[in-house]
C-alpha positions as CSV (number, residue, x, y, z in Angstrom):
1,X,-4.0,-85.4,25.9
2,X,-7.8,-84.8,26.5
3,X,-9.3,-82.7,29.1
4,X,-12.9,-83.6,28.7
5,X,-14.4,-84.9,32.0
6,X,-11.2,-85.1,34.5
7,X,-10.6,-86.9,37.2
8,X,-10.6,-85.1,41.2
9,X,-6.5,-85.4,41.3
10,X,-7.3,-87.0,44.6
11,X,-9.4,-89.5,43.4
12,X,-6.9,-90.5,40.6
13,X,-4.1,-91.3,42.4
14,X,-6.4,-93.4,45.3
15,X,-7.6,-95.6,42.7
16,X,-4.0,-96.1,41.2
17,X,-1.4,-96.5,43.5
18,X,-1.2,-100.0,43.8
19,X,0.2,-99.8,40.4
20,X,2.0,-96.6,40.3
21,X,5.7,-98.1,40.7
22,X,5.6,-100.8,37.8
23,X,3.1,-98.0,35.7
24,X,6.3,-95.2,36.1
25,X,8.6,-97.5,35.3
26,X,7.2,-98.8,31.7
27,X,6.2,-95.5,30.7
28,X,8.9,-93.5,32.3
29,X,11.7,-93.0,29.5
30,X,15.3,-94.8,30.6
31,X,13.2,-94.8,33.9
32,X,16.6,-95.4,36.4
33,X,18.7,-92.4,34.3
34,X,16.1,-90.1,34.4
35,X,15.8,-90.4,38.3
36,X,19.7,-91.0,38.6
37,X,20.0,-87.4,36.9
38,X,17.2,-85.7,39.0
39,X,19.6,-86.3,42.4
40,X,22.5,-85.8,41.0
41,X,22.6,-82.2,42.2
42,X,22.4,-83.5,45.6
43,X,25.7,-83.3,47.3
44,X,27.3,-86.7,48.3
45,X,27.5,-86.1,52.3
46,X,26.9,-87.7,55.3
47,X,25.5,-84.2,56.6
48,X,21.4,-84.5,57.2
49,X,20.5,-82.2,54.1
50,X,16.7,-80.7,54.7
51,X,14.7,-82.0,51.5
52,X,11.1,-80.9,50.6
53,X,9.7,-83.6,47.9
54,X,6.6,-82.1,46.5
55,X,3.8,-84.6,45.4
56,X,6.7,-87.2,46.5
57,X,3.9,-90.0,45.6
58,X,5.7,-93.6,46.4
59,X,8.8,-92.0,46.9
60,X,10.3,-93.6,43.6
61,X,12.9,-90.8,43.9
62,X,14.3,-91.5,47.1
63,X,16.5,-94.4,46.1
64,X,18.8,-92.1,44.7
65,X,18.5,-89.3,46.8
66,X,19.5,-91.6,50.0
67,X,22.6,-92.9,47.6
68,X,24.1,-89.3,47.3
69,X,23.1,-88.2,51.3
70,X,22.0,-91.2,53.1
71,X,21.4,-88.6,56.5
72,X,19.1,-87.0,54.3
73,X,15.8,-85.8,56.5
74,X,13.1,-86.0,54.0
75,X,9.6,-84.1,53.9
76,X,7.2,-85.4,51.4
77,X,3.7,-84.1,50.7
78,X,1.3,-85.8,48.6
79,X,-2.8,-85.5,47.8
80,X,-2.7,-89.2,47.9
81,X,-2.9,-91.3,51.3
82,X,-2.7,-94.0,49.7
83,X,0.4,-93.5,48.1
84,X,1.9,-92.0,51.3
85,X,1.0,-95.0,53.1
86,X,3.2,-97.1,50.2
87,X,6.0,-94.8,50.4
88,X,5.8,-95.6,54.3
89,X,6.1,-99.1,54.1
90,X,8.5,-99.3,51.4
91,X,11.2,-97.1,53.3
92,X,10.2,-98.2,56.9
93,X,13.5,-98.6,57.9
94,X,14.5,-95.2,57.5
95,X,11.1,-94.1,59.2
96,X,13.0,-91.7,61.5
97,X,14.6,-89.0,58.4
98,X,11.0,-89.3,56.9
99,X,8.0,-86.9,57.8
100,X,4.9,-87.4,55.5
101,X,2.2,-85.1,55.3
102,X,-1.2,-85.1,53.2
103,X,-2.7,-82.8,51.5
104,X,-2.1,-80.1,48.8
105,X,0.7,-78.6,48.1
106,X,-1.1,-75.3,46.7
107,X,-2.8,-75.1,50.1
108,X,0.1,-75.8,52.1
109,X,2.5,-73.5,54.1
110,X,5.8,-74.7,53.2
111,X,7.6,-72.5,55.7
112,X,10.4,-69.9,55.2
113,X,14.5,-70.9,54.3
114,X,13.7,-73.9,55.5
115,X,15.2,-75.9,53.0
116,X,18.5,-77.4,51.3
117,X,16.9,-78.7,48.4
118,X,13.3,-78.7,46.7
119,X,12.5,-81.1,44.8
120,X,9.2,-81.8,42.2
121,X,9.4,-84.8,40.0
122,X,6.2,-86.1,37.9
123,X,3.8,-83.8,39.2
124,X,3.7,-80.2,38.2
125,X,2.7,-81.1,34.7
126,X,-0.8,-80.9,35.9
127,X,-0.7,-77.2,36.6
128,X,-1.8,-74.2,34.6
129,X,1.0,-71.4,34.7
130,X,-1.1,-69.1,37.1
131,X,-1.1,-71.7,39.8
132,X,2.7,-72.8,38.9
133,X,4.5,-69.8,39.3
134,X,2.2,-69.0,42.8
135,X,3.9,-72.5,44.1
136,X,7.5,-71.8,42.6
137,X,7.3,-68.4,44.9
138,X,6.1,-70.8,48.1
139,X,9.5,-72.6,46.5
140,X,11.6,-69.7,46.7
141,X,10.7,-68.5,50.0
142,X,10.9,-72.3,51.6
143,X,14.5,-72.5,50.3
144,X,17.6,-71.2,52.5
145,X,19.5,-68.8,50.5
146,X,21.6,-70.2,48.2
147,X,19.7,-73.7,47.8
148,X,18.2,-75.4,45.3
149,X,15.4,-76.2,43.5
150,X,15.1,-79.3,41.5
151,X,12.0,-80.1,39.1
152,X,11.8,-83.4,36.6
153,X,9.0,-83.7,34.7
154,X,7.4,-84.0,30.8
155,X,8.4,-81.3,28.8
156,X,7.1,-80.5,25.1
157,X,8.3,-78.1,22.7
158,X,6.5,-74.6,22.1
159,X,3.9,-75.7,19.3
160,X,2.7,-78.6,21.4
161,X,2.2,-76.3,24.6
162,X,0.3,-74.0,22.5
163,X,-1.8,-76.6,21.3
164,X,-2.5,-77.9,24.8
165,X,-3.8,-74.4,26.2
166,X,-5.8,-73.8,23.6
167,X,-7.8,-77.7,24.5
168,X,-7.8,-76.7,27.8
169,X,-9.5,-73.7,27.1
170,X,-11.9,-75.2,25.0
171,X,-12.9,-78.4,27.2
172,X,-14.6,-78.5,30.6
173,X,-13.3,-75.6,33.4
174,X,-11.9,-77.0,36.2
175,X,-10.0,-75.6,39.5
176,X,-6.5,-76.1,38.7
177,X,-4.4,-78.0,40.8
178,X,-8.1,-80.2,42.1
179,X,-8.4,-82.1,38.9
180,X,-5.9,-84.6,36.8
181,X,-4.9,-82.6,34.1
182,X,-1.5,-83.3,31.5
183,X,-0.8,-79.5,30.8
184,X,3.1,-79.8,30.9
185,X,5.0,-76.3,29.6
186,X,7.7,-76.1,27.3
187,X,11.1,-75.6,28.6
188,X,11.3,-71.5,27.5
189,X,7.9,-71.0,29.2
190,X,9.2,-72.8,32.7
191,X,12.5,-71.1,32.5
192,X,10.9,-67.7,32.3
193,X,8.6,-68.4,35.5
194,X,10.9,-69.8,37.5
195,X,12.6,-66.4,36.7
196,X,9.4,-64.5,37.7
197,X,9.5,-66.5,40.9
198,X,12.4,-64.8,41.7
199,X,15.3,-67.2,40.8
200,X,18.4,-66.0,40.0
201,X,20.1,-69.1,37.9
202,X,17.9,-71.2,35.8
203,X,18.8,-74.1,34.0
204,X,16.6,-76.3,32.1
205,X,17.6,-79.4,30.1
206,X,16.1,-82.2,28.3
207,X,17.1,-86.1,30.1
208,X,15.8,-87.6,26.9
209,X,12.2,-87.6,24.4
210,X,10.3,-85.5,26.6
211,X,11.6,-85.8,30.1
212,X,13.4,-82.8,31.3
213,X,15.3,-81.5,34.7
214,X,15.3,-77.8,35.9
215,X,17.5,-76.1,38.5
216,X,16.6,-73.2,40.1
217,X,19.0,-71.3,42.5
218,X,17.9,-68.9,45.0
């Protein structure tokens, strides 16, 4: 994982999501397990659950989310209008429990106990920890109390994390969360922020080679 000369995160994703579905699922490992396990903390209930996706991209996560709750009112933010636009048509019939917003989630007022779930899948991997444990706070506080928060993502064990500071540090300085960087945590260093965010019950597991799920109750 290099970080000479990245990409504006924007910029990345516009000129990729045409591709993104079929690129996640050849490179996602046991691609339909891994997003069967991220909702499988969701409830199965005809009551319309509040769910924020953060960088929700195509929505390749909302299958399963709409098997376990198919009421399910769904708010999805994402850098890329392109992809937003994908997601759009893809799910078009259930336009109504969908409310799409661009932008950035760092900049973003996510609002307070608003929430039954939180969810983050593919996407915080490109943060530093600063910036990370700022937005799992935002989490927290967007969260009703008791919910959940749900995170998939790449996961690497401590050596490797190490490793990947240290290149970060020594390549090109960049705003975090602005550029495409692959700076995913080990799963140690995201338990103990999500416990600095102020979570009371944090469980992290590996779904298999270096996918992993973490829940986060408030």
């Amino acid at each position: 994982m290099s970080h000479k000369n990245p990409e504006e995160m924007r910029s990345f994703f516009e000129a990729r999501y045409e591709g993104y579905d079929q690129h996640m699922e050849e490179n996602v490992h046991s691609f339909s397990s891994f997003y069967r396990e991220i909702a499988r903390p969701i409830p199965c209930t005809d009551q319309p659950l509040k769910i924020l996706d953060l960088g929700c991209g195509t929505g390749l996560e909302l299958k399963w989310l709409w098997q376990r709750a198919p009421r399910a009112l769904i708010t999805g933010i994402d850098i890329s209008p392109g992809m937003l636009q994908k997601l759009q048509s893809k799910y078009a019939p259930r336009k109504k429990q969908l409310t799409l917003l661009p932008g950035n989630y760092l900049e973003m007022d996510l609002g307070q106990e608003e929430y039954d779930f939180v969810l983050a899948v593919m996407t915080l991997h490109h943060l530093l920890p600063g910036p990370k444990l700022d937005l799992y706070r935002k989490i927290w506080a967007a969260l009703k109390p008791g919910a959940i928060y749900i995170e998939g993502d790449y996961y690497v064990d401590p050596a490797q994390e190490k490793k990947l500071q240290e290149q970060y540090l020594q390549g090109e300085q960049v705003e975090d969360g602005y550029y495409h960087l692959d700076i995913p945590l080990s799963l140690p260093s995201q338990q103990k922020l999500l416990q600095q965010a102020g979570f009371r019950q944090v469980e992290m597991e590996w779904l298999g080679e270096e996918n992993g799920r973490g829940l986060a109750r408030k």
